[in-house]
N, C-alpha and C positions, 0 to 999 in steps of 0.2 A: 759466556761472559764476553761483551763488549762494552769499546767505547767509541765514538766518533768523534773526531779530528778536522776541524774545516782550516783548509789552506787558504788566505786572503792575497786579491793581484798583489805584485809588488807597488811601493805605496812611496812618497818622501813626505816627512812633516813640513816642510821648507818648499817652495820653488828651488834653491836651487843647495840644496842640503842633499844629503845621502839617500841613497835606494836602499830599501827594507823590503826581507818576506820575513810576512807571521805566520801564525798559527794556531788556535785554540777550543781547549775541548767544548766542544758543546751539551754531551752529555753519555752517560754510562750505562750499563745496566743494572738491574739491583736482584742479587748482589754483584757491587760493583769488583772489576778486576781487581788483586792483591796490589800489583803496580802497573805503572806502564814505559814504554821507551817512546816518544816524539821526537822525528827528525825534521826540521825545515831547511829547504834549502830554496837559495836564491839562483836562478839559474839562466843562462843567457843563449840566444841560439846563434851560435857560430856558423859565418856566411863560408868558411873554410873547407868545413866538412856537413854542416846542415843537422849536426848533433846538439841537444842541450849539452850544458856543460854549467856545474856545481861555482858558481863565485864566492857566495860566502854561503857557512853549514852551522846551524845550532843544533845540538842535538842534548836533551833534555836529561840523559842516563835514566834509569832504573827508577822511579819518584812515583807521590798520587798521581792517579789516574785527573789531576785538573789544569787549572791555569793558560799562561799565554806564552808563548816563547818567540823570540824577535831575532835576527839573525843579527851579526854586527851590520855598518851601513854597509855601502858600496859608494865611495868617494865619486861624485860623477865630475866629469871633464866635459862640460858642456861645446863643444865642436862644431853644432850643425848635423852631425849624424847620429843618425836615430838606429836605435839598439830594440831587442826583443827578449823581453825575460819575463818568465814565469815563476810563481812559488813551485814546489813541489814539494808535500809531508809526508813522510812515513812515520804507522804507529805499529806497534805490539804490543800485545797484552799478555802480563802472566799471571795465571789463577792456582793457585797450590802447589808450585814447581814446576806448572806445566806454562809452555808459551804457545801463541800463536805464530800464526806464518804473517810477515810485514803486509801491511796494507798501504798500498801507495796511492796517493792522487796528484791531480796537477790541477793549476787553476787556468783560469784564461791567460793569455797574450796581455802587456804591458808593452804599449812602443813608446820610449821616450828617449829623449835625447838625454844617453848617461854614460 
């Protein structure tokens, strides 16, 4: 039993509106999972320690295996300096009380001043 999960750059509707990661199913296997758990998160890499680090997290719970999940924004302070964030989703799937082990990906680099 799987499903796949595509994580999208982070993205804003606006010039100068909020920074969003998404994420959504693109398709299952048949038979499809009982449920699944999608995590997205928006994530920034810190010049401090050169670690990603989680700004905002939507996480889907226990639901069908479909749809699209959007994280809240991220308010940008537009400065002059440029920042680096990526999406990053995590999925699992459970089939008859059984789960899998999380599958993680990360998308490309976003540089924008946010």
């Amino acid at each position: 039993m799987w499903c796949t999960f595509l994580g999208e750059k982070p993205f804003q509707v606006t010039h100068n509106g909020p920074l969003f990661a998404q994420g959504h199913y693109t398709g299952c296997s048949t038979p499809a999972p009982n449920k699944c758990r999608a995590q997205v998160d928006l994530q920034r890499l810190e010049a401090y320690d050169g670690h990603w680090h989680a700004v905002k997290h939507k996480d889907s719970g226990w639901t069908k295996c479909s749809g699209r999940f959007t994280t809240p924004g991220l308010k940008c302070v537009h400065d002059g300096h440029k920042e680096t964030y990526n999406t990053q989703v995590t999925l699992q799937v459970e089939y008859r009380g059984r789960f899998s082990e999380p599958g993680i990906a990360d998308t490309h680099n976003t540089v924008i001043d946010c």
